[in-house]
Structure formats: structure tokens, C-alpha cells
Backbone bond lengths (Angstrom), bond angles and torsions (degrees), N, CA, C in turn:
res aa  C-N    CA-C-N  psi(-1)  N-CA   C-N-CA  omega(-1)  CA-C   N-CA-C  phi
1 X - - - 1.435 - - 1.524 107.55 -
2 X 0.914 105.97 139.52 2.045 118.06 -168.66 1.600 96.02 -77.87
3 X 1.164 114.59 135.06 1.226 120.61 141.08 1.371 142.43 -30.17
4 X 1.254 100.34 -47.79 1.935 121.52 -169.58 1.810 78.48 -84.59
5 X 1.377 106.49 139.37 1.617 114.40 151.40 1.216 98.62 -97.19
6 X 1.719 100.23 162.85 1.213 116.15 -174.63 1.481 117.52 -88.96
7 X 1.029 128.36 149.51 1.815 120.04 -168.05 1.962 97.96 -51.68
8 X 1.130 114.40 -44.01 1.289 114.82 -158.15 1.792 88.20 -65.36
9 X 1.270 124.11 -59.84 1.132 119.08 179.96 1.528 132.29 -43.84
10 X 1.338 110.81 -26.68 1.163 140.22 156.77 1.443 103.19 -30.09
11 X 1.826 98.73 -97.13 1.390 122.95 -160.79 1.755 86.65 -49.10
12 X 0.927 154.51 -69.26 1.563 143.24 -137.86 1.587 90.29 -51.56
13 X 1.620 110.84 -51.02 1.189 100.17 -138.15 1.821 101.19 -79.78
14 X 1.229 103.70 -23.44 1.711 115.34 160.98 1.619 107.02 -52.70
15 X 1.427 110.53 -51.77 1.778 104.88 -175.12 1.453 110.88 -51.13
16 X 1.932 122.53 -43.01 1.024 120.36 -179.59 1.133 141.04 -69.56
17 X 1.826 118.09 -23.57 1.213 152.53 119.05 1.510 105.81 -2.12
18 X 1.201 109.55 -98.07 1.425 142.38 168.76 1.965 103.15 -12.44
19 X 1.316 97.61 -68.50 1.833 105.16 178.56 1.379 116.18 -65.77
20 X 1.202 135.96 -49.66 1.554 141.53 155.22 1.363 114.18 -44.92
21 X 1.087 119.31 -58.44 1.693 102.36 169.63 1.379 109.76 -112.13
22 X 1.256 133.60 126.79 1.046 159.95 -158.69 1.916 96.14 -84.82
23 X 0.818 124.63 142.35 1.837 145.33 158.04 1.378 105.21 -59.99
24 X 0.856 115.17 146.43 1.758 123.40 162.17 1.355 109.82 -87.27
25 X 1.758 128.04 -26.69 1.046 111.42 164.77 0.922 125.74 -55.78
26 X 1.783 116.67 -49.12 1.393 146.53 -166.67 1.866 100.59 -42.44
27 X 1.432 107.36 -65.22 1.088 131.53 -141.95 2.022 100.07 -92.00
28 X 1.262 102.95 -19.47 1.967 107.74 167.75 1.636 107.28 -103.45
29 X 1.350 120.68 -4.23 1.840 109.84 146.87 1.190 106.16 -83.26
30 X 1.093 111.16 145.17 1.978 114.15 148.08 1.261 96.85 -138.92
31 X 1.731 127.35 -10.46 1.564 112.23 155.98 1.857 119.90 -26.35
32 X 1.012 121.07 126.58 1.246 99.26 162.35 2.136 123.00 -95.38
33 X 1.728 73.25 157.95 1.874 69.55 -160.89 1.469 112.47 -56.95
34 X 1.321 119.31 -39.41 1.452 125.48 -175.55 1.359 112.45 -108.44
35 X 1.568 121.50 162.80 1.333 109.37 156.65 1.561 141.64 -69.78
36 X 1.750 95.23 -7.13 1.310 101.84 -170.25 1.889 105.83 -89.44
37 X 1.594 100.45 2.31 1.596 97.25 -153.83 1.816 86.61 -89.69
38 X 0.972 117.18 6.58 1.893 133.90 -175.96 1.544 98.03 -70.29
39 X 1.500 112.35 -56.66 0.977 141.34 -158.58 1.960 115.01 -78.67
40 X 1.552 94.67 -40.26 1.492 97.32 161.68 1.350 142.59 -64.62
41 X 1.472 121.43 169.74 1.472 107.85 177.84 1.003 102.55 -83.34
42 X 1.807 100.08 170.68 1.643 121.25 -165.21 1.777 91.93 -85.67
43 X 1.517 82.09 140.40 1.891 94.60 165.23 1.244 115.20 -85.33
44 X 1.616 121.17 -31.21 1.156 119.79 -160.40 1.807 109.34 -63.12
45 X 1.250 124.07 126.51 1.453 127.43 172.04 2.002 118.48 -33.33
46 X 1.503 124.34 124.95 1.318 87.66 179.29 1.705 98.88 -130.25
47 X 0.765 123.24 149.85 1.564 129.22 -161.73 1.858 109.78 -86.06
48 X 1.033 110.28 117.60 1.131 127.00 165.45 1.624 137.09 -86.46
49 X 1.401 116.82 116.91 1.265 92.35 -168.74 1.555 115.31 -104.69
50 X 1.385 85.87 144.42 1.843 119.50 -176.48 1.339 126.15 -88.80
51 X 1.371 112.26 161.31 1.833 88.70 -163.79 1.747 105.84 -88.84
52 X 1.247 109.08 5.97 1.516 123.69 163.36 1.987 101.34 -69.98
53 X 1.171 108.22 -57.73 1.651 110.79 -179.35 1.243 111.48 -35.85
54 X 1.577 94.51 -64.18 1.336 129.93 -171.89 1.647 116.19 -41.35
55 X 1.280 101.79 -59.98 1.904 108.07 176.26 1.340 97.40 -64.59
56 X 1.604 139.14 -55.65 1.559 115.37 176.72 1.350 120.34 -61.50
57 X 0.813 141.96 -27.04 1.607 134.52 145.86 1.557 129.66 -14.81
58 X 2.118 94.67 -70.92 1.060 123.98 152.27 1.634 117.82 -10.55
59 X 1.404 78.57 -99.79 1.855 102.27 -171.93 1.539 102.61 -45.49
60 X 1.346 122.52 -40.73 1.558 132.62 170.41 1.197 101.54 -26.67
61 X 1.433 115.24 -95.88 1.381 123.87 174.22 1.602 145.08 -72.15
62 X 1.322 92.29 9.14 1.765 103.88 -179.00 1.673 98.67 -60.78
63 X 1.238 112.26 -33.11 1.905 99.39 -164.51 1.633 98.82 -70.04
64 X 1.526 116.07 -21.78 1.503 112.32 -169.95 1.261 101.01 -69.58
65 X 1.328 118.69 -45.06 1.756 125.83 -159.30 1.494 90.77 -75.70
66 X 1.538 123.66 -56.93 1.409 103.81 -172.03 1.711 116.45 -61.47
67 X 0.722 128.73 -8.15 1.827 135.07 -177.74 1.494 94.00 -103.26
68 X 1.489 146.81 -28.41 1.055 140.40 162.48 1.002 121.43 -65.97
69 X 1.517 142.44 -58.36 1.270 157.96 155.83 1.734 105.33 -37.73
70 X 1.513 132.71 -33.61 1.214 140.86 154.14 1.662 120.45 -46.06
71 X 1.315 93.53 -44.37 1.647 113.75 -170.25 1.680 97.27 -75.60
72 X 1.037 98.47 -51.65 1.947 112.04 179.63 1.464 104.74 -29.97
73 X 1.108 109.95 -71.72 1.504 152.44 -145.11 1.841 82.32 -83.14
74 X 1.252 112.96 -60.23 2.161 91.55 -175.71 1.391 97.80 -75.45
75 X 1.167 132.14 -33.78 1.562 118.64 -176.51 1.749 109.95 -63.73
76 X 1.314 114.01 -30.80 1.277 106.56 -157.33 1.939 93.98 -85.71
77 X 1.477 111.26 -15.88 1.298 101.56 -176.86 1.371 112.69 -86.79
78 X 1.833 120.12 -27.70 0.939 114.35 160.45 1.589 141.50 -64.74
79 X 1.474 94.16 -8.77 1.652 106.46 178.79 1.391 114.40 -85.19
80 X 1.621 98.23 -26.52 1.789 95.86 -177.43 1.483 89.13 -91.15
81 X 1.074 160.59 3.94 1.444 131.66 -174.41 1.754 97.20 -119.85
82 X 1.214 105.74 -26.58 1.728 92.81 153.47 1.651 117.57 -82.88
83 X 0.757 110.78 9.56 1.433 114.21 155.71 1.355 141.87 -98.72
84 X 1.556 113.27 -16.73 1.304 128.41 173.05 1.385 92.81 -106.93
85 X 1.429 136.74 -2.41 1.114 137.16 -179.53 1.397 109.81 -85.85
86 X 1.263 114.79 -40.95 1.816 154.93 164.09 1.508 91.00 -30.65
87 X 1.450 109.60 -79.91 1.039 143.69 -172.63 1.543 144.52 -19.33
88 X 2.475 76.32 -69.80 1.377 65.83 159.84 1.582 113.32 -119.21
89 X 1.291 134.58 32.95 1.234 129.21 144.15 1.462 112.67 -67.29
90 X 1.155 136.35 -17.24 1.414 127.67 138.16 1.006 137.77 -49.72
91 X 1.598 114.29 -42.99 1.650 105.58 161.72 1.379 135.71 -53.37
92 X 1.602 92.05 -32.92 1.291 110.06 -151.15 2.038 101.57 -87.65
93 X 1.702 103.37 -14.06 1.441 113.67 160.93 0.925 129.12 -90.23
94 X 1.882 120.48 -7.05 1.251 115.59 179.19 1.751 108.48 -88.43
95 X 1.476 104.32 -23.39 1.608 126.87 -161.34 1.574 87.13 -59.19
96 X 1.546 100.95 -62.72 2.018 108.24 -173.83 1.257 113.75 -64.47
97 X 1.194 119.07 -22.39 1.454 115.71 -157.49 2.022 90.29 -92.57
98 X 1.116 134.19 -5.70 1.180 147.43 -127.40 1.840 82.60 -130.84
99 X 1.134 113.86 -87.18 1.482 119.32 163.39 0.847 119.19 -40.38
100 X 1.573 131.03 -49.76 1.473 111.61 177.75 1.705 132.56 -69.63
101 X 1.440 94.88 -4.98 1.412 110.05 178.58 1.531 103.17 -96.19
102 X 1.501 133.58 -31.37 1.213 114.90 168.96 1.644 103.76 -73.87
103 X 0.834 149.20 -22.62 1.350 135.61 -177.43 1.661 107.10 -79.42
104 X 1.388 126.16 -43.77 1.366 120.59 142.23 1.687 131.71 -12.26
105 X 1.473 93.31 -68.69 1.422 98.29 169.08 1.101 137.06 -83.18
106 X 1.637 130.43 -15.81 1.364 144.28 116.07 1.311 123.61 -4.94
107 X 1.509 132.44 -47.98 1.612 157.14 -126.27 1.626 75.86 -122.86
108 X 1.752 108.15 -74.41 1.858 110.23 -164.38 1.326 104.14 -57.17
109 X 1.248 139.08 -35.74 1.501 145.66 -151.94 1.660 84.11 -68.72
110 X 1.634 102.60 -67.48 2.425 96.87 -159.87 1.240 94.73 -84.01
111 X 1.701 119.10 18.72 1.786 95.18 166.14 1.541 91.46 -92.62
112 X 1.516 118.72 -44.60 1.592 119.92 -171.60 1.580 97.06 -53.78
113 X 1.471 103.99 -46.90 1.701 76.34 -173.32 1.382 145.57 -79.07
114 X 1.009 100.31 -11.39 1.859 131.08 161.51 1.280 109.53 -68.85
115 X 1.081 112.49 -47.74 1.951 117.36 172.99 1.485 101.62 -60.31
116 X 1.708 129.53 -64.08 1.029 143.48 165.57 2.039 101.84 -15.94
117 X 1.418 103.26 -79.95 1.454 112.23 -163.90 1.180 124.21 -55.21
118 X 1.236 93.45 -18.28 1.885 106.59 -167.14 2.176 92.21 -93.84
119 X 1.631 120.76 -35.12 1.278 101.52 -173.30 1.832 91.49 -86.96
120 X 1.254 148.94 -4.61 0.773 139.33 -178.68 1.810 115.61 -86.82
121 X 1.294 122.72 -40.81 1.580 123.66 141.40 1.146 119.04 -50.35
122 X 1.584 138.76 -22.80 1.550 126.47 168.59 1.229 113.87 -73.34
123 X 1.420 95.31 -33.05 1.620 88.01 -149.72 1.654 98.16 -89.21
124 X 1.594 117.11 -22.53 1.771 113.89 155.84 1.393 125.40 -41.10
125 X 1.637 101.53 -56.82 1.566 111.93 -174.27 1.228 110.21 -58.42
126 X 1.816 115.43 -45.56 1.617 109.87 168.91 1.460 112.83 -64.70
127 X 1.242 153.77 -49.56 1.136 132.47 179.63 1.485 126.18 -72.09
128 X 1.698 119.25 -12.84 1.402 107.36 137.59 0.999 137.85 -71.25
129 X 1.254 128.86 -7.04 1.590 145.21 175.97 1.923 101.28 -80.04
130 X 1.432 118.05 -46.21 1.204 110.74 -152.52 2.057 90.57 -107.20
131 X 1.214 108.01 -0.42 1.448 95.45 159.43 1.526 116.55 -104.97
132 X 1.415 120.06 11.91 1.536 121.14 163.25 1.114 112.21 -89.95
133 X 2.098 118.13 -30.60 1.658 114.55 -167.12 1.233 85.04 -79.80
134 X 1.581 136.13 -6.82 1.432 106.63 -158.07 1.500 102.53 -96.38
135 X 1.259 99.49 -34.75 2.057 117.97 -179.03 1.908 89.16 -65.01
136 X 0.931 144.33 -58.75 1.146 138.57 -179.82 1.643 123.25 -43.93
137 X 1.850 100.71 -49.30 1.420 111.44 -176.38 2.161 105.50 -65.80
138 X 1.702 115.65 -39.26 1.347 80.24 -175.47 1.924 90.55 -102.25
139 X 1.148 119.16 78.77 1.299 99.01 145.74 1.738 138.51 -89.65
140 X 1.469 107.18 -9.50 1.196 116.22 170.47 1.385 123.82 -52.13
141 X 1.811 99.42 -42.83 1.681 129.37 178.45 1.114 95.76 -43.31
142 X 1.402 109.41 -79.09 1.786 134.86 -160.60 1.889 104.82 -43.64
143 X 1.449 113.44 -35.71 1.102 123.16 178.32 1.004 129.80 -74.70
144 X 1.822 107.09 -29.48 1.439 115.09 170.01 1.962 116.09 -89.50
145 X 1.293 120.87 -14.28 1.039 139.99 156.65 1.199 136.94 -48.96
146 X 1.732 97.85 -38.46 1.664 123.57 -176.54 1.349 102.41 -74.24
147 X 1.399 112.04 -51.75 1.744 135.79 175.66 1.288 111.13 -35.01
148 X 1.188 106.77 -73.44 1.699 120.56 167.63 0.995 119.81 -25.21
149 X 1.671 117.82 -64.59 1.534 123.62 -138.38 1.898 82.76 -90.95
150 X 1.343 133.52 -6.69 1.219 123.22 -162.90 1.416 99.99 -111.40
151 X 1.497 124.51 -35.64 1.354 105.89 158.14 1.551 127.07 -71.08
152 X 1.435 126.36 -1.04 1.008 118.80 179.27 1.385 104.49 -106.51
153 X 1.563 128.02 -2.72 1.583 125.86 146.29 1.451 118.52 -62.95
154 X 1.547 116.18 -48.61 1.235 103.07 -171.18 2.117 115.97 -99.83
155 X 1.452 78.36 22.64 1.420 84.20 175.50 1.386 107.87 -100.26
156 X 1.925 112.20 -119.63 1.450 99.15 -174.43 1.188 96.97 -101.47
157 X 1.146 161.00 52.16 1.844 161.41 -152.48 1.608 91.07 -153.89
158 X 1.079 140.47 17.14 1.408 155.20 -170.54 1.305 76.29 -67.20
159 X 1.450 101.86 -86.29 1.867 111.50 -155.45 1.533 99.90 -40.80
160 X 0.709 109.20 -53.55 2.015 129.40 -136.77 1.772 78.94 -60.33
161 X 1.036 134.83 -57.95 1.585 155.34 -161.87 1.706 104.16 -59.96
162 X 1.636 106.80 -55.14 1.606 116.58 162.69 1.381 118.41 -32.41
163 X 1.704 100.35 -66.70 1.476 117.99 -164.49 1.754 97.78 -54.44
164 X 1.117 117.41 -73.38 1.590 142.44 -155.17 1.953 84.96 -50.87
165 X 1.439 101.07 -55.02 1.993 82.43 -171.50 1.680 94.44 -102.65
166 X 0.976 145.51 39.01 1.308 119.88 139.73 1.469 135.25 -45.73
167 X 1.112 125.10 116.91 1.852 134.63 -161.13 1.735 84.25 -66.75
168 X 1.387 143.00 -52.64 1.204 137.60 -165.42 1.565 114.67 -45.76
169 X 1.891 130.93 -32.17 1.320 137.77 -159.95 1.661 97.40 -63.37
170 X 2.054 118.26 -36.06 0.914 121.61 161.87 1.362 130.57 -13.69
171 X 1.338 97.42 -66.45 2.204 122.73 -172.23 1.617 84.93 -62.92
172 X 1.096 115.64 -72.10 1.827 139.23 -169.83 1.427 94.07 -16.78
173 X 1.358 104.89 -72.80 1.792 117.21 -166.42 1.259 114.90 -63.50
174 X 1.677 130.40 -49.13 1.156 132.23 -174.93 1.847 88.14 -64.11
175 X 1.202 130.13 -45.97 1.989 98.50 -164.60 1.219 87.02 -95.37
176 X 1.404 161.96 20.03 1.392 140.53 121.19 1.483 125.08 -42.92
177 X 1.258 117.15 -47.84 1.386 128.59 162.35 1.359 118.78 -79.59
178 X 0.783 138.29 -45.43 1.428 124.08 148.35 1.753 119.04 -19.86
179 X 1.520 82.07 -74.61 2.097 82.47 -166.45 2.255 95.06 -50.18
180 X 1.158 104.52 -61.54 1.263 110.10 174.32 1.351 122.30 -12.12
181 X 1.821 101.75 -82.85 1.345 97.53 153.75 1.797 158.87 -37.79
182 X 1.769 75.49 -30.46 2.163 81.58 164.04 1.526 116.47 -99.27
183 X 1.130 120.18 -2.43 1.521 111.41 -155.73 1.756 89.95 -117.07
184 X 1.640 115.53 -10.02 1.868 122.18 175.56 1.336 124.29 99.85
């Protein structure tokens, strides 16, 4: 093998050079030189993942998922048992809170009705009280009324008094209504 490389051998080994360490010119443009170079594919290398990547990844994070999936699993037991815990201290406040309101209304019911009995005896005794002052207050009326209606019986209203209570208008009316009734 010659000593001298060959120019071509050269440039490769400059191109490879060249890609491993990057230029500072290279690397402070990102203008591109042309408009068409917009349009080209990217040079830059881009990493694909392999199922070699993939299992170190894996194994990477398996201790997180298994201690996560741990965490899952106590949170989710602690959520359901504070929840039936929730639950039934709710029942168990609606049960009292439930009773203590019928006994409430139990309590209001024989106070209303005791309150009830007692304004319902006042308010009798006062309206027998205030329909005696009242029968008392017109007796003068009643007296001067009585007067009246008796001189105008044994005066000239004699007849008029006959006619109006005669027991006979009885017979009168029933065959007035009668014929009435059959004839329409």
C-alpha cells in the first residue's frame, strides 16, 4: 500500500472529517443558500426508534410504572373507602337528621294543638259573653217592638194578621201546586 494517498482518498476522508465535526460557518447559517434547498430533504441524521431503543427505554422506566401502577392501586382503594365512608356517614345523618325532624313536628303539632284549644275556648266564651251584652243592650228595642206589633193586632191589622196565619193557606197551596204541577 503506497504511502502517498490518493486525492480521491483524501477528499472522502476530509468529507468524513467534515460530518463529525461540524464548521462554525456551517453550523451559524441556517439561511439556506438557494431557494430550491427549502424544498430538499433534510441532511440532518434523525433517529429512529428500534426495538433495541425501545427495550432500553423500557427497562428505563419500568420501576416508574411499577411504583405508579402501586400508587394507582392505594389511591384507588383509598378513594373507594373514603367514599363508602362519605357515604355512609351520610346515611347515618340523613337517618338523625330525619327523626329529629319528626319529633320536631310531633313537639309543633300538641303545641298547635293546645294553642289551638285554648284560642278556641276564648274565643266561645267571648262570643257567649258578647251575644248576651248584645241581647241585653237592645232590650228596650224588643220592648218597644212588642208594643207595636200588639197594638197593631188588636187594632185595625186584626184581619190582615188572620189572613197571613190562617192554618187553611196550607190546603190552598198544596192543590195550587198540585193542579200546577199536572197541567205544566
Amino acid at each position: 500500500m503506497p504511502t502517498t494517498s490518493s486525492p480521491r482518498h483524501f477528499n472522502s476522508e476530509q468529507s468524513t472529517t467534515q460530518q463529525s465535526t461540524p464548521n462554525k460557518r456551517q453550523s451559524t447559517n441556517l439561511l439556506p443558500k438557494s431557494k430550491m434547498a427549502v424544498f430538499a430533504a433534510s441532511t440532518n441524521p434523525t433517529t429512529i426508534l428500534t426495538t433495541q431503543n425501545t427495550k432500553t427505554i423500557l427497562a428505563l422506566l419500568s420501576p416508574a410504572f411499577t411504583n405508579s401502577l402501586y400508587l394507582a392501586t392505594i389511591l384507588q382503594r383509598l378513594l373507594s373507602t373514603t367514599t363508602l365512608f362519605l357515604l355512609f356517614r351520610s346515611y347515618l345523618l340523613s337517618i338523625f337528621l330525619l327523626q329529629q325532624s319528626y319529633h320536631a313536628s310531633k313537639i309543633l303539632l300538641i303545641q298547635s294543638l293546645y294553642a289551638s284549644s285554648i284560642a278556641c275556648k276564648k274565643s266561645y266564651w267571648a262570643s257567649k259573653k258578647g251575644t248576651r251584652l248584645l241581647w241585653m243592650s237592645t232590650e228596650g228595642m224588643r220592648k218597644k217592638l212588642f208594643m207595636e206589633f200588639m197594638i197593631f193586632v188588636l187594632g185595625g191589622g186584626n184581619q190582615l194578621i188572620l189572613v197571613l196565619f190562617w192554618p187553611g193557606w196550607i190546603i190552598v197551596g198544596g192543590g195550587i201546586w198540585g193542579v200546577w204541577s199536572l197541567c205544566g
